[in-house]
NURO-933351 format. One line per field, with one value per atom (N, C-alpha, C): residue number from 1; z negated, y negated, x negated; residue in one letter; atom name. Coordinates in pm, 1 decimal, padded with zeros to 6 digits. Layout:
<recs>
nr	c(NUM ...)
Z	c(Z ...)
Y	c(Y ...)
X	c(X ...)
rest	c(A ...)
atom	c(CA ...)
</recs>
This chain:
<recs>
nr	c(1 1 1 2 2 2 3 3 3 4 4 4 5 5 5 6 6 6 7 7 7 8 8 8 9 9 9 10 10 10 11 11 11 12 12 12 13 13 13 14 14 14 15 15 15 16 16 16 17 17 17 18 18 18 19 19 19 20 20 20 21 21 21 22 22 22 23 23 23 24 24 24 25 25 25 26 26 26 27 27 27 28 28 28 29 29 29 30 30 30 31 31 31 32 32 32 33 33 33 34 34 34 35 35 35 36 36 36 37 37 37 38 38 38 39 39 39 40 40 40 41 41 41 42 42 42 43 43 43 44 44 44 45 45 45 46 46 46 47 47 47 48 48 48 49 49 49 50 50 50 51 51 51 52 52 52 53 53 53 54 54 54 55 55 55 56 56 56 57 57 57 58 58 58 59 59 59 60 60 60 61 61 61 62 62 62 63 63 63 64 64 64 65 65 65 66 66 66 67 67 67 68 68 68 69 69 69 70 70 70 71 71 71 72 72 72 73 73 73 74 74 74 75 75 75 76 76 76 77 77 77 78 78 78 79 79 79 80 80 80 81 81 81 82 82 82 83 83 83 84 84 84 85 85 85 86 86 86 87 87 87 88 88 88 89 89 89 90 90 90 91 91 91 92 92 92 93 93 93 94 94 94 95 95 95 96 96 96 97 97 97 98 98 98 99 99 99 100 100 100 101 101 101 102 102 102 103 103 103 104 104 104 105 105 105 106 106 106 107 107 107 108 108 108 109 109 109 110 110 110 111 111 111 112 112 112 113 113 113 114 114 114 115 115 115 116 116 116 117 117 117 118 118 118 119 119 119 120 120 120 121 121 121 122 122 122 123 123 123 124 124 124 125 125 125 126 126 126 127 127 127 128 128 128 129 129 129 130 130 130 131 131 131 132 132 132 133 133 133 134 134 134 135 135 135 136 136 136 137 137 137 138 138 138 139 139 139 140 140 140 141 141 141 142 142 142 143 143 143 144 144 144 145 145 145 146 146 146 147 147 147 148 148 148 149 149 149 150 150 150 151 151 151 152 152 152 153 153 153 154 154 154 155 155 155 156 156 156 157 157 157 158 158 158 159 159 159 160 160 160 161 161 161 162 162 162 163 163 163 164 164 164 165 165 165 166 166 166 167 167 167 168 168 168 169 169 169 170 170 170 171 171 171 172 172 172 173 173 173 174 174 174 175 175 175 176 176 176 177 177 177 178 178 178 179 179 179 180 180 180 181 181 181 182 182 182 183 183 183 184 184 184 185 185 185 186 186 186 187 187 187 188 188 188 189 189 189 190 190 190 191 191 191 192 192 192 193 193 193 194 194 194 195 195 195)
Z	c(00904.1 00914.5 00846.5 00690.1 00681.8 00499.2 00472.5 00322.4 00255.5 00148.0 00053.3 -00036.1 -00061.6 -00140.3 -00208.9 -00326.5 -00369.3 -00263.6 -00175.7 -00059.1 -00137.2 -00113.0 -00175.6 -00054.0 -00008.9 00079.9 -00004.6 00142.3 00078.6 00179.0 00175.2 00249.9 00187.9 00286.1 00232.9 00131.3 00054.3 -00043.6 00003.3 -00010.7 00031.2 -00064.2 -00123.1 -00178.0 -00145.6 -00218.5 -00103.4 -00119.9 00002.2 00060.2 00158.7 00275.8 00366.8 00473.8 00510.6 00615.7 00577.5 00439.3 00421.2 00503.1 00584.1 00703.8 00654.3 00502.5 00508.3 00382.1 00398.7 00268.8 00144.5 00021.7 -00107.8 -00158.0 -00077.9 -00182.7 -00088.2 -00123.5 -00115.1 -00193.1 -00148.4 -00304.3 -00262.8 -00354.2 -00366.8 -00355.7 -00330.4 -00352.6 -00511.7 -00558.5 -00753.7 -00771.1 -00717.0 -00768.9 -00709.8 -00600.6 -00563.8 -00661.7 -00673.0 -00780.6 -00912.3 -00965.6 -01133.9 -01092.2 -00998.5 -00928.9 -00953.7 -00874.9 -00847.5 -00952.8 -01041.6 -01183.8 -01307.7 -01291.7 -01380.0 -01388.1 -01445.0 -01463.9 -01356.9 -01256.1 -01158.3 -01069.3 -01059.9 -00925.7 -00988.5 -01142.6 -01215.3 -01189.9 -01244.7 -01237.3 -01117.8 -00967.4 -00810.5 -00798.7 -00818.5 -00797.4 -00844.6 -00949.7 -01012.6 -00968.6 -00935.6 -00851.1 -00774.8 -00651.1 -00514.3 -00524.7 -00603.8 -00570.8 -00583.9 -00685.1 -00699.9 -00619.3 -00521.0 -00369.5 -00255.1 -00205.7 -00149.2 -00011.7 00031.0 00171.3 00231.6 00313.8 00389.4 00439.0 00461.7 00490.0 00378.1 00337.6 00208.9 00127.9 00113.9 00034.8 00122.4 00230.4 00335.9 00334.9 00324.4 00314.7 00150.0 00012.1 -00071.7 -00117.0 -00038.2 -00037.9 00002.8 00144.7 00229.3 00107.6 00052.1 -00021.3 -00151.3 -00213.2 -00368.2 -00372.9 -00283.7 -00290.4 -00208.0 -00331.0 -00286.4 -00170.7 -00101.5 00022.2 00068.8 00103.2 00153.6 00290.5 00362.6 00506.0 00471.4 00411.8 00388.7 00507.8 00580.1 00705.0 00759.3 00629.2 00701.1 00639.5 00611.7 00597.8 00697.6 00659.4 00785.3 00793.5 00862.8 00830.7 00872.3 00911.6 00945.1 00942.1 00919.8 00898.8 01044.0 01151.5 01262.7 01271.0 01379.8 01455.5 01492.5 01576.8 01634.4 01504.2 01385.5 01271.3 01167.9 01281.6 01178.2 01191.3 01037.8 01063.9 01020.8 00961.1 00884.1 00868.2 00958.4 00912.8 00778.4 00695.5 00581.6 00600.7 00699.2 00759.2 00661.4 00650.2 00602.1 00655.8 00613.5 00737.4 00639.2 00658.1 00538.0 00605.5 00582.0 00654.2 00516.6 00657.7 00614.6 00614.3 00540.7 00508.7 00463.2 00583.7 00552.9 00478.0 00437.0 00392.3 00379.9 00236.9 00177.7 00143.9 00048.4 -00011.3 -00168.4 -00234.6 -00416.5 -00455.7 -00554.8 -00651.4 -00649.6 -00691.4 -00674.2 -00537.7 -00407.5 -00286.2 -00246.7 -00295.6 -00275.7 -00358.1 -00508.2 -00558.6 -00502.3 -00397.2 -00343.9 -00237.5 -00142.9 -00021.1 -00081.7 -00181.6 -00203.8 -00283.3 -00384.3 -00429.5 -00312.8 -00175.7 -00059.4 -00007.5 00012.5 00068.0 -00000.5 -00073.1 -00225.7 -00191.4 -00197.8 -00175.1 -00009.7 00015.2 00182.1 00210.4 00219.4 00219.3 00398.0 00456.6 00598.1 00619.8 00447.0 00403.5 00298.9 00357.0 00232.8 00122.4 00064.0 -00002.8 -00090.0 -00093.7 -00173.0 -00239.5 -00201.3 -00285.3 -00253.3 -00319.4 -00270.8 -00378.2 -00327.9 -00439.7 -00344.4 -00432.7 -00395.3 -00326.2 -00228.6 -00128.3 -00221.2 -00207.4 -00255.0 -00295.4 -00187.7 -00149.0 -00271.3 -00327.4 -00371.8 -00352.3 -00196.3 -00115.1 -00038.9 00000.6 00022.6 00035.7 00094.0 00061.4 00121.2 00033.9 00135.4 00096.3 00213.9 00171.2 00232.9 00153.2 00232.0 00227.1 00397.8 00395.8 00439.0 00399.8 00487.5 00636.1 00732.4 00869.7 00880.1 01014.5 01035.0 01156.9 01174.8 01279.2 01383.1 01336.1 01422.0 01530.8 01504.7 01568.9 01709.2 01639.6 01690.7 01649.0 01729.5 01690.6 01609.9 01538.7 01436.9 01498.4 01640.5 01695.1 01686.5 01777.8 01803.2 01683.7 01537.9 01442.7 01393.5 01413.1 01368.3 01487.9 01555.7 01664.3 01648.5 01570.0 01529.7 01403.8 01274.4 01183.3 01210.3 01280.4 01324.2 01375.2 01481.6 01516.9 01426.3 01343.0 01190.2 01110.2 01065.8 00973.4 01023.7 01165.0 01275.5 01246.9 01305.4 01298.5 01148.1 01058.3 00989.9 00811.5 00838.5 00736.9 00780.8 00923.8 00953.2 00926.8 00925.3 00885.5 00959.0 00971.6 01083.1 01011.6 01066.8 01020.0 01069.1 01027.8 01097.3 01180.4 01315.8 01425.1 01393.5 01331.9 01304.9 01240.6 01190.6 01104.6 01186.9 01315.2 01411.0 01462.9 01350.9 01398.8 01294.6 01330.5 01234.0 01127.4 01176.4 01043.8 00996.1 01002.7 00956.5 00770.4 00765.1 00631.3 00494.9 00365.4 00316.9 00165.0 00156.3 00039.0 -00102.2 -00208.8 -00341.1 -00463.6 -00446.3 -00578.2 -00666.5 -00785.3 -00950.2 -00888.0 -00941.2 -00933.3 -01068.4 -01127.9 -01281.8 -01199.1 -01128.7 -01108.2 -00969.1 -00973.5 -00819.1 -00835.3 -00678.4 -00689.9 -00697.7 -00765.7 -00698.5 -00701.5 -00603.6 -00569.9 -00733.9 -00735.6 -00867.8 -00911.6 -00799.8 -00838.6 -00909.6 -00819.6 -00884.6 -00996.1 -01024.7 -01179.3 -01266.9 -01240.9 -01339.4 -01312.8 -01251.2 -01274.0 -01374.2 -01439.3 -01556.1 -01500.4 -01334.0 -01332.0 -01383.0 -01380.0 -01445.5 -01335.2 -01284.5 -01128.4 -01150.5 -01078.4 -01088.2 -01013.0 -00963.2 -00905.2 -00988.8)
Y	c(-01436.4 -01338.9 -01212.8 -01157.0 -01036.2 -01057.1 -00993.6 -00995.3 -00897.3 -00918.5 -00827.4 -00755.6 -00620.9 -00486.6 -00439.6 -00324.2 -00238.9 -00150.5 -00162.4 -00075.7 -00039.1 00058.5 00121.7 00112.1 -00051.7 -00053.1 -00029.9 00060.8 00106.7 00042.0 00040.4 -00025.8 00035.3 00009.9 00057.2 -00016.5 00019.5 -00043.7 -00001.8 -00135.9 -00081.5 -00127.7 -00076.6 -00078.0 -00202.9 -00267.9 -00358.9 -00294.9 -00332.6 -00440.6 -00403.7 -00532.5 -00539.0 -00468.9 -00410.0 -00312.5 -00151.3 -00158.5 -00032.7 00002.9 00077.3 00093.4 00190.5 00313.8 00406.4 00358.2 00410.3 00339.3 00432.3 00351.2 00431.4 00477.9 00404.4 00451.8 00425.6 00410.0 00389.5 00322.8 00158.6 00041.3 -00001.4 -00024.9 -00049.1 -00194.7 -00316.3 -00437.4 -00462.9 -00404.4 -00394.5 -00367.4 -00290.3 -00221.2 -00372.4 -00430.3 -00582.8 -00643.1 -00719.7 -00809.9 -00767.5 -00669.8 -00622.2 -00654.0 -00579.0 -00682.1 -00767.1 -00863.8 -01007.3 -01089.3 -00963.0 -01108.4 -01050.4 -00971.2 -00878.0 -00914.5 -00919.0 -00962.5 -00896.5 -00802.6 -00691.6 -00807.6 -00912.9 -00983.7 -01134.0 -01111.1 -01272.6 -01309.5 -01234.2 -01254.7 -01320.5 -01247.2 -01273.0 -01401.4 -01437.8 -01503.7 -01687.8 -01672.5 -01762.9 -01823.7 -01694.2 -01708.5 -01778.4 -01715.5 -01747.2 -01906.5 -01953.0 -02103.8 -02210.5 -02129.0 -02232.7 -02228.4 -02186.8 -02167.1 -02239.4 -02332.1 -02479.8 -02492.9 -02369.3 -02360.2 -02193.2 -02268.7 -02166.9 -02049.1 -02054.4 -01885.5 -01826.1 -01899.6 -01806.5 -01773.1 -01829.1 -01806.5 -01720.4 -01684.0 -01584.4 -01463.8 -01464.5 -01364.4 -01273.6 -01382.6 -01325.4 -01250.4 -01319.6 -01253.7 -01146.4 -01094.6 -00960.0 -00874.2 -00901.8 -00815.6 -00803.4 -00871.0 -00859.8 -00812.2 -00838.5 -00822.7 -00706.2 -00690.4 -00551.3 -00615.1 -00501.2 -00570.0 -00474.8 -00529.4 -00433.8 -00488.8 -00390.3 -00399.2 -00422.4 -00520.7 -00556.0 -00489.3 -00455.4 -00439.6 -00280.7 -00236.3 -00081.9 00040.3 00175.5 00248.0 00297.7 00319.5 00323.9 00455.0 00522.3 00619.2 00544.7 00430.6 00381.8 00225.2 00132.5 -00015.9 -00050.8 -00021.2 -00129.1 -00092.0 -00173.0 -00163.2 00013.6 00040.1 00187.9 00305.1 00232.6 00350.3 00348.4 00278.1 00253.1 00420.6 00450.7 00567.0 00549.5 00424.5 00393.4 00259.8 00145.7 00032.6 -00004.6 -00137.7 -00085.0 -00190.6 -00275.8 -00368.5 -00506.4 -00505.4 -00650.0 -00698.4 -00879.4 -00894.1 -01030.6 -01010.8 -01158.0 -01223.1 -01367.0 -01504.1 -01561.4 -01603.2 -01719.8 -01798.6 -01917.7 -02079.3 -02086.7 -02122.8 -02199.2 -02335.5 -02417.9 -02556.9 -02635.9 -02571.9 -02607.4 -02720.8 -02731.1 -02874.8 -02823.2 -02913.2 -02898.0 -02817.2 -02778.4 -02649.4 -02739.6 -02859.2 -02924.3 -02851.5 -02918.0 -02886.0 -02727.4 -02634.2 -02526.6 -02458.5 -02502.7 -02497.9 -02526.7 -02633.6 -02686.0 -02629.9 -02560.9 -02497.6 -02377.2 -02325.4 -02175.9 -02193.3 -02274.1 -02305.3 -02335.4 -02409.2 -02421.4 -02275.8 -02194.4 -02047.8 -02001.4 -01956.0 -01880.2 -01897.0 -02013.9 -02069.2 -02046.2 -02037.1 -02061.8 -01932.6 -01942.5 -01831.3 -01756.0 -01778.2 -01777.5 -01665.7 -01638.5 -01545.9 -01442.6 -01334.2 -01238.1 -01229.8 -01357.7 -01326.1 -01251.3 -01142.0 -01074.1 -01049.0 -01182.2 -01190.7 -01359.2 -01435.9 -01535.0 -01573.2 -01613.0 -01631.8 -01701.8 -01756.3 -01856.8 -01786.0 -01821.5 -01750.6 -01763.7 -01682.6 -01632.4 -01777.2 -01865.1 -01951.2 -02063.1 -02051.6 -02160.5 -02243.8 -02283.8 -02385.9 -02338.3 -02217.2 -02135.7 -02088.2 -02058.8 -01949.0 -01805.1 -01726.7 -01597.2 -01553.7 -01542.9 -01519.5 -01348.0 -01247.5 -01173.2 -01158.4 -01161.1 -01146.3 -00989.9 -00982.4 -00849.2 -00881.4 -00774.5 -00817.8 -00691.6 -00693.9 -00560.9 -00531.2 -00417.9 -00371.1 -00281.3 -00291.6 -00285.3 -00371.5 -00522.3 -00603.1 -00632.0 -00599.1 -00666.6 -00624.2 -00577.6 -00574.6 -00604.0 -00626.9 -00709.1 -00810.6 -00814.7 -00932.5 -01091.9 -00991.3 -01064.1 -01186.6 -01049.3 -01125.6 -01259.6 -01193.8 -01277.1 -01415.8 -01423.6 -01530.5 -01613.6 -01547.4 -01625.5 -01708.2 -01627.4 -01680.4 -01860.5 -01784.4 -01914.5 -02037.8 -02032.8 -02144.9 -02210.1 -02073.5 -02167.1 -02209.7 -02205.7 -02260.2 -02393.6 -02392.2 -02497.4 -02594.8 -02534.9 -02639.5 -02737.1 -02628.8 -02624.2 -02728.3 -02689.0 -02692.9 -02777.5 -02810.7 -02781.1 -02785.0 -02698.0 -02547.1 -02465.1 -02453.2 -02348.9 -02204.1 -02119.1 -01977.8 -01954.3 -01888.0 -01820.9 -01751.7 -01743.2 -01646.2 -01503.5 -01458.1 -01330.3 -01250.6 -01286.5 -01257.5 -01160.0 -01181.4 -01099.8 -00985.0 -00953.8 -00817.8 -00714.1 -00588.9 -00531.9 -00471.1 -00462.1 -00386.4 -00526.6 -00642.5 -00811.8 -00751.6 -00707.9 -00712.4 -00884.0 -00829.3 -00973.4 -00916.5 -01038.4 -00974.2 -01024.6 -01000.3 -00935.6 -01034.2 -01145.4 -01261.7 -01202.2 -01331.9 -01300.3 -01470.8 -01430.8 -01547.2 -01482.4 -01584.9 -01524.4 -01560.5 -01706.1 -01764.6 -01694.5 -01555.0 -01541.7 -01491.5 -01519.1 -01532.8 -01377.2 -01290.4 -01158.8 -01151.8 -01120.7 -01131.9 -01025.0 -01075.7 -01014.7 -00897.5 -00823.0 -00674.8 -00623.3 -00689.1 -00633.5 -00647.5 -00805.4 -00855.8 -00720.2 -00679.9 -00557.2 -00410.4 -00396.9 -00240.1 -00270.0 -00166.3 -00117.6 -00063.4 -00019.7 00033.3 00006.6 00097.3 00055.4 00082.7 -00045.3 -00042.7 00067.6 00147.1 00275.6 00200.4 00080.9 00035.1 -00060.0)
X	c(01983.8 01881.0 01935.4 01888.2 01914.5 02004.2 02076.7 02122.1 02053.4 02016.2 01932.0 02003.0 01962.0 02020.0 01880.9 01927.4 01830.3 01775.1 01706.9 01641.3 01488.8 01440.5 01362.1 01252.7 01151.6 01086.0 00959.7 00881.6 00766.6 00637.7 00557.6 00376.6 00290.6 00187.9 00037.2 -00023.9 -00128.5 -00190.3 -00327.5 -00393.4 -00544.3 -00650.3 -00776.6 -00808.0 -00931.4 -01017.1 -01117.2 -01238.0 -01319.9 -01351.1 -01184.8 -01235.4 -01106.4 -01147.8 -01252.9 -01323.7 -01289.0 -01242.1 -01161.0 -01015.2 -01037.1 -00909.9 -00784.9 -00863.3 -00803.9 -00683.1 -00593.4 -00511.5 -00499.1 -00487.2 -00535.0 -00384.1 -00270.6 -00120.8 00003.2 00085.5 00206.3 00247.2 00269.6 00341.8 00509.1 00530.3 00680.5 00670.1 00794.7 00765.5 00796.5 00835.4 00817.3 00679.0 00629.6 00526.6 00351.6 00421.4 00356.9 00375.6 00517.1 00550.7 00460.1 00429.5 00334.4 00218.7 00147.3 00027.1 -00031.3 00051.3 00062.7 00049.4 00128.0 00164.9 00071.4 00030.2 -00037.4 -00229.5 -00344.2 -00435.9 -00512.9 -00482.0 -00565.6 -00657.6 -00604.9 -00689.7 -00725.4 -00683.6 -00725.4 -00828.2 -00959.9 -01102.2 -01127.1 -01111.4 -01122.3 -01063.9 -00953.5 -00871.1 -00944.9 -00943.1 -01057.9 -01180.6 -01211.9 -01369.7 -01368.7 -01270.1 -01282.6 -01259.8 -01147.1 -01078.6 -01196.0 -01293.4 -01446.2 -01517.7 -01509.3 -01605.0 -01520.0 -01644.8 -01597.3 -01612.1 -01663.5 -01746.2 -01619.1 -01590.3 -01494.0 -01551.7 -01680.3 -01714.2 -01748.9 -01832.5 -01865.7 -01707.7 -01586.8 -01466.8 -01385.8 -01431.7 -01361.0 -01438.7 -01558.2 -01666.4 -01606.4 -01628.3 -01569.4 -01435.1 -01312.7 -01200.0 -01181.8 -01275.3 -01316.6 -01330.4 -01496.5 -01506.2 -01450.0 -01366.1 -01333.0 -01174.2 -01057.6 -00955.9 -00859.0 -00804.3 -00729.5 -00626.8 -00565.0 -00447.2 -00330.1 -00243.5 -00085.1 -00088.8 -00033.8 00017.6 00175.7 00203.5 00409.5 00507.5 00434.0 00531.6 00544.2 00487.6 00507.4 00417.9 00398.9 00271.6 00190.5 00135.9 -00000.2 -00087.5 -00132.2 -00252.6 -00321.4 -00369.9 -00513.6 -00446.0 -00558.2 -00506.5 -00530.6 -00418.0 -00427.0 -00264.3 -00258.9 -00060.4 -00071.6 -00171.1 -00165.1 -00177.2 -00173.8 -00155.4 -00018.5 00050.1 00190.9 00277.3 00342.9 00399.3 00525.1 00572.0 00712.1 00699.6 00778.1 00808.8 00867.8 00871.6 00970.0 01089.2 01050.6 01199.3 01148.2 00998.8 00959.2 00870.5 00881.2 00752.0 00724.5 00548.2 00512.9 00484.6 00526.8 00513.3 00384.4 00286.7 00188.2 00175.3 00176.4 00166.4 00048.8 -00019.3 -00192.0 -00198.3 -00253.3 -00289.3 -00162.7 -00061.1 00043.9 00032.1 -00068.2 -00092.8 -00113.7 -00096.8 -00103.6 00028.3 -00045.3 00024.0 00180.9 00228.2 00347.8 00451.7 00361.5 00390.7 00414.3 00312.1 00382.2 00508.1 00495.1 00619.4 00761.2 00741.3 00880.8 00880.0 00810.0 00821.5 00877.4 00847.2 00850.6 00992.6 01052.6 01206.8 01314.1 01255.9 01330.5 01349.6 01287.0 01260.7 01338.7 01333.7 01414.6 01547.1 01550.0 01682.6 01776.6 01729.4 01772.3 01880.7 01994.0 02087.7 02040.9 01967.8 01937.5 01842.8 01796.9 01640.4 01724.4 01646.2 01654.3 01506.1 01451.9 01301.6 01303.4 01189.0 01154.8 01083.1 00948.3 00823.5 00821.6 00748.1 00653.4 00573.2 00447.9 00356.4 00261.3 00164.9 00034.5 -00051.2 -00102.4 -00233.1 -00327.5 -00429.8 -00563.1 -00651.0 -00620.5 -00699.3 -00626.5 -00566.4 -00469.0 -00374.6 -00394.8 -00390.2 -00212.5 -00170.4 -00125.5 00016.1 00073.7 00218.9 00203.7 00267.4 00269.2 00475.2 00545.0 00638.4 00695.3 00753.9 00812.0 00934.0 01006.0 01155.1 01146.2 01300.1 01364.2 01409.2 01379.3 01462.4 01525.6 01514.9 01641.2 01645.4 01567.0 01489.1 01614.8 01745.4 01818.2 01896.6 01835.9 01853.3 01778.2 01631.6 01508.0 01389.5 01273.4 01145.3 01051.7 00968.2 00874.5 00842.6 00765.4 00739.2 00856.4 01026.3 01097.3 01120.9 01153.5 01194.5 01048.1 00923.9 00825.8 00874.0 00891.2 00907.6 00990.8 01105.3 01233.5 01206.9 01123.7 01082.4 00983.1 00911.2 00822.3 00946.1 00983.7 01070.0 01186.0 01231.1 01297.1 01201.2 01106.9 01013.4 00981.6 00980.5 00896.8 00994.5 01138.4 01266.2 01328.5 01346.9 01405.1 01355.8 01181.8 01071.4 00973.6 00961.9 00847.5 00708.2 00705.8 00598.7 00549.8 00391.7 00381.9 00356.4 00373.7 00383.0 00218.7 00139.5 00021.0 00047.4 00020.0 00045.8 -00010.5 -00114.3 -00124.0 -00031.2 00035.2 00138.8 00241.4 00186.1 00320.3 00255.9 00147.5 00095.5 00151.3 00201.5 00296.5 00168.8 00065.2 -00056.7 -00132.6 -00063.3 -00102.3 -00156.0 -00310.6 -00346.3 -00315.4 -00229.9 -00205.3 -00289.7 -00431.7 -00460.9 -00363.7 -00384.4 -00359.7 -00348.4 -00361.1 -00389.9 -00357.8 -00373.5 -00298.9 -00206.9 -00072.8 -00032.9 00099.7 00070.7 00223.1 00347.0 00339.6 00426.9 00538.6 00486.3 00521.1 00691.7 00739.9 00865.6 00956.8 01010.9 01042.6 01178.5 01262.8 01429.1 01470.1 01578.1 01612.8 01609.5 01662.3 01700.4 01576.1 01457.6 01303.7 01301.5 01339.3 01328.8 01386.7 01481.2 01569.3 01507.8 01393.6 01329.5 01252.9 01211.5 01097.4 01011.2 00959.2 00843.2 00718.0 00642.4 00466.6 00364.7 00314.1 00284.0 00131.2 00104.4 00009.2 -00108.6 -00107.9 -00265.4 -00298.2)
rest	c(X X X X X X X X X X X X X X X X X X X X X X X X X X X X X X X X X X X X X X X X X X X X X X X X X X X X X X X X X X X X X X X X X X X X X X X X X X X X X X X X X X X X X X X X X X X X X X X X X X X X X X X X X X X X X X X X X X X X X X X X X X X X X X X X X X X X X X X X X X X X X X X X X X X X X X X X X X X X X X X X X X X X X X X X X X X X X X X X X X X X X X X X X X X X X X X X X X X X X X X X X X X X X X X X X X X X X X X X X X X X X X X X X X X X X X X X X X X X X X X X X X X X X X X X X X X X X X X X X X X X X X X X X X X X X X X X X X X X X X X X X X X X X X X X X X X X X X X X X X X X X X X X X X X X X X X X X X X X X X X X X X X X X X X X X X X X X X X X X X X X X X X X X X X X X X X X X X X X X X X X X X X X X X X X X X X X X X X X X X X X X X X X X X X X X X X X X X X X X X X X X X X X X X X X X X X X X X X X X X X X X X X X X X X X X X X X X X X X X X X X X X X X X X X X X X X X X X X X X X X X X X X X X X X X X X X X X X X X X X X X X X X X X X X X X X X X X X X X X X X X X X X X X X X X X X X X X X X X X X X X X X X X X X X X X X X X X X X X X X X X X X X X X X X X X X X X X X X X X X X X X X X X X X X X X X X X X X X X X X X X X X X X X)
atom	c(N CA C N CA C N CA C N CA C N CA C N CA C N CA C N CA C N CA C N CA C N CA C N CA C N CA C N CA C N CA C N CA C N CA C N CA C N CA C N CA C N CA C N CA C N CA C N CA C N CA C N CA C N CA C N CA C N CA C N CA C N CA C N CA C N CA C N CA C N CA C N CA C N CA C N CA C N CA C N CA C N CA C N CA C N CA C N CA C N CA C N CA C N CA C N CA C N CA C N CA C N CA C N CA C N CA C N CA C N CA C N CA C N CA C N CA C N CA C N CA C N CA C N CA C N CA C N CA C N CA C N CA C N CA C N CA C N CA C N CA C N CA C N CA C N CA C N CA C N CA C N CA C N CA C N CA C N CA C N CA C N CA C N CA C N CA C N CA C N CA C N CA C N CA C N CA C N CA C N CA C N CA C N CA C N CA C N CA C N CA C N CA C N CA C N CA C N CA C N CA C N CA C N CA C N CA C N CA C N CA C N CA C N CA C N CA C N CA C N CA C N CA C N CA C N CA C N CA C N CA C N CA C N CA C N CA C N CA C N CA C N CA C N CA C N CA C N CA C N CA C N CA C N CA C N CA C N CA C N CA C N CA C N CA C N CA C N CA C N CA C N CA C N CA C N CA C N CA C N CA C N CA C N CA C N CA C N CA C N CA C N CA C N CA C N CA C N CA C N CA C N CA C N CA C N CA C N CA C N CA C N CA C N CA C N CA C N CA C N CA C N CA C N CA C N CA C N CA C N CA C N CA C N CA C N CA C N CA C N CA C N CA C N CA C N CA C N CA C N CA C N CA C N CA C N CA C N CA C N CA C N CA C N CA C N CA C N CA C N CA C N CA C N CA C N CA C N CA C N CA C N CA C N CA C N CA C N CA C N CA C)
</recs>
């Protein structure tokens, strides 16, 4: 797939509810990784996992959690408001299994010389993976590469990828997860994430 460098990829940041279309920033994947790991979505995060009834815990995530478009900036949150891809694309892993189980999906990922990962961390839901690679949009399209992803995950893991995922304005909300994974180079910035 793609080898990873200091590339300076940038996405939308959106503020919640998730019916908010307009975007509030410009985030870095450093500026995700502080996020992620940082207390901004603890409270939510908490909440939601105690809610047992799938609409009502889909209803709440809408409204409580902040979200990035990984795959690009946007003037408006759909595909028809993309204005700059950033050459990433987040893969979804629905109903992982226990905190164990996603630990080992997400150390297999990491690992996989086949991936350039640059984030992974626990879905909202708990239950969860969200991973983002780099691709390389001089190869291939967002779709193409989303298509390719799926059938290695399928083959390789198997694992199904969420099919929405191959929409290039695919909204991914925001957890608190400490444990989340960030490719090194991130590890070695000092930024101070501004959301």
């Amino acid at each position: 797939m793609t080898k990873g460098n200091n590339k300076d990829f940038s996405f939308s940041f959106f503020r919640a509810p998730v019916t908010n279309k307009k975007p509030n920033g410009v985030m870095t994947v450093s500026e995700a990784y502080q996020y992620i790991t940082s207390m901004a979505a603890l409270e939510h995060t908490h909440a939601l996992r105690t809610i047992s009834n799938h609409d009502e815990a889909r209803a709440y995530k809408g409204k409580h959690f902040d979200y990035a478009t990984f795959s690009g900036t946007f003037s408006y949150g759909s595909d028809n408001g993309l204005l700059k891809h950033s050459s990433l694309l987040c893969l979804d892993f629905d109903h992982v299994g226990s905190p164990a189980d996603i630990a080992e999906l997400k150390q297999h990922i990491v690992k996989d010389s086949n991936l350039t990962t640059w984030l992974a961390f626990t879905s909202p839901s708990g239950d969860g993976l969200k991973v983002v690679v780099e691709i390389d949009l001089s190869k291939c399209d967002h779709r193409t590469w989303f298509n390719a992803f799926r059938n290695y995950f399928h083959k390789m893991y198997q694992r199904e990828v969420d099919s929405q995922c191959a929409n290039v304005s695919r909204a991914c909300y925001l957890p608190h997860d400490a444990l989340c994974y960030a490719h090194p180079v991130i590890l070695k910035e000092k930024n101070v994430c501004k959301f």
